[in-house]
N, C-alpha and C positions, 0 to 999 in steps of 0.2 A: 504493500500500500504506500509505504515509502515514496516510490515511486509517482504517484501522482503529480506530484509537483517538481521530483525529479524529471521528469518526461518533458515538461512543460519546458521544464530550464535550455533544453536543449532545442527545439522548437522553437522558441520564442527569444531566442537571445541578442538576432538583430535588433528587432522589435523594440526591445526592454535596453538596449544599451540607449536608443535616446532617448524612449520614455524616462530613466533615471537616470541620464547623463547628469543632470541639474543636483541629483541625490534623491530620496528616496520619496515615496508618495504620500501625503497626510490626505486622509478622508472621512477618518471620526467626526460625526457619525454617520458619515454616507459609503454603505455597499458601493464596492464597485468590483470590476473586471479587473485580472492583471495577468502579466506575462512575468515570468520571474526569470533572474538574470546571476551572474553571479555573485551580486553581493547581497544574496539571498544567500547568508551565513550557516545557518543551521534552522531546518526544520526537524519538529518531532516526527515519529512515526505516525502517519494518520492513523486514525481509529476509527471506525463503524459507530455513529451517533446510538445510541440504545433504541432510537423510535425509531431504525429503521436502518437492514445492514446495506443497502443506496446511499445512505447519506455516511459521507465520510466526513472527518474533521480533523485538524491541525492548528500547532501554532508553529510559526517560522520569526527569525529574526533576520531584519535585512540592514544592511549597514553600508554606512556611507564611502566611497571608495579610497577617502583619505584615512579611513577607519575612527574619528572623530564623533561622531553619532547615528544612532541608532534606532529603530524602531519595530514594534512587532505586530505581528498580523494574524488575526484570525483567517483561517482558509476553510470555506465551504464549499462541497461538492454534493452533487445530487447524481447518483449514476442510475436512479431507477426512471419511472414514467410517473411516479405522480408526485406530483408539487406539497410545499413542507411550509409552515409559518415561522418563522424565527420571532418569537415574543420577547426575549430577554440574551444577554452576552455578556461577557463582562473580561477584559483582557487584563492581567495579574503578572505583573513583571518584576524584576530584581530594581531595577533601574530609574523608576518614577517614569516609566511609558505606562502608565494603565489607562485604560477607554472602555468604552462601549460605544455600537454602532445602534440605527434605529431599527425597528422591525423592520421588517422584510419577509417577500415571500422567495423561498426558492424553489426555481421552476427547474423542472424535469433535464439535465444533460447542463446546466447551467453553476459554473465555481465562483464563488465571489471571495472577497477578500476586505476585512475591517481592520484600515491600516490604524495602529497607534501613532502619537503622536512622536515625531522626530526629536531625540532627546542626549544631549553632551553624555562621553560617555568617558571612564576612567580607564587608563591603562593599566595593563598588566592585573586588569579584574574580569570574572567571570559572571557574565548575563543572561538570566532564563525569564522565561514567557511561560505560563498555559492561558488556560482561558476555559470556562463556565457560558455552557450553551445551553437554550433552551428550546428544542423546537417540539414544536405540535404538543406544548404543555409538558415534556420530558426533561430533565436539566440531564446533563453529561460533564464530562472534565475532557480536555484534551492531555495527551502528553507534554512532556513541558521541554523546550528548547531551550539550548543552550548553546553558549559561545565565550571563550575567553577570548579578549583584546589585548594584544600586546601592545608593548611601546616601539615606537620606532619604525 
């Protein structure tokens, strides 16, 4: 399941070098689409949301290409045919990134992603994400991502 967004990385890496050329993307609290690139640091293992083994979930951390700061992201996929409500989120970080994005429905074959917000980040310190999902009234946890910054 890994994979998911491994897969993407490699497909989408034109794409995403100028979407994030600028650094990384804030959208708390608006869903959106993404292509992930290489300073898409460390994602968790996705995991199968409990309401349904279609809907996968992750957290990832993506970081700036000077390595300076950082940000992390809920990632939702939908691999089945029927569509899913997201009522509640809540993204949990090491780093003082925590968000939530606003409901949302997710439709059938469709990934979104609830960027936190872009946040200074210390060297030679280690940085994790999960994140607290709610869809169709089920709460879940994601795995939690992680990433040590070095200096220099």
């Amino acid at each position: 399941m890994r994979r998911l967004v491994q897969g993407l990385m490699v497909a989408g890496a034109a794409t995403a070098a100028a979407l994030f050329a600028a650094g990384p993307a804030t959208a708390a609290p608006i869903w959106q689409s993404f292509t992930p690139n290489a300073n898409w640091v460390d994602c968790s293992t996705s995991v199968n949301h409990r309401v349904s083994a279609n809907i996968a979930i992750q957290t990832c951390l993506v970081r700036t290409p000077d390595r300076t700061k950082q940000q992390a992201v809920l990632v939702l996929a939908n691999r089945g045919t029927k569509g899913a409500n997201v009522t509640r989120n809540n993204i949990l970080t090491s780093f003082g990134g925590n968000a939530s994005c606003n409901e949302t429905r997710l439709d059938p074959g469709e990934q979104i992603g609830c960027f936190g917000p872009t946040v200074g980040t210390k060297c030679d310190n280690s940085n994790s994400a999960e994140a607290l999902v709610t869809i169709n009234g089920l709460e879940d946890r994601t795995n939690s991502a992680s990433a040590y910054v070095r200096c220099g």
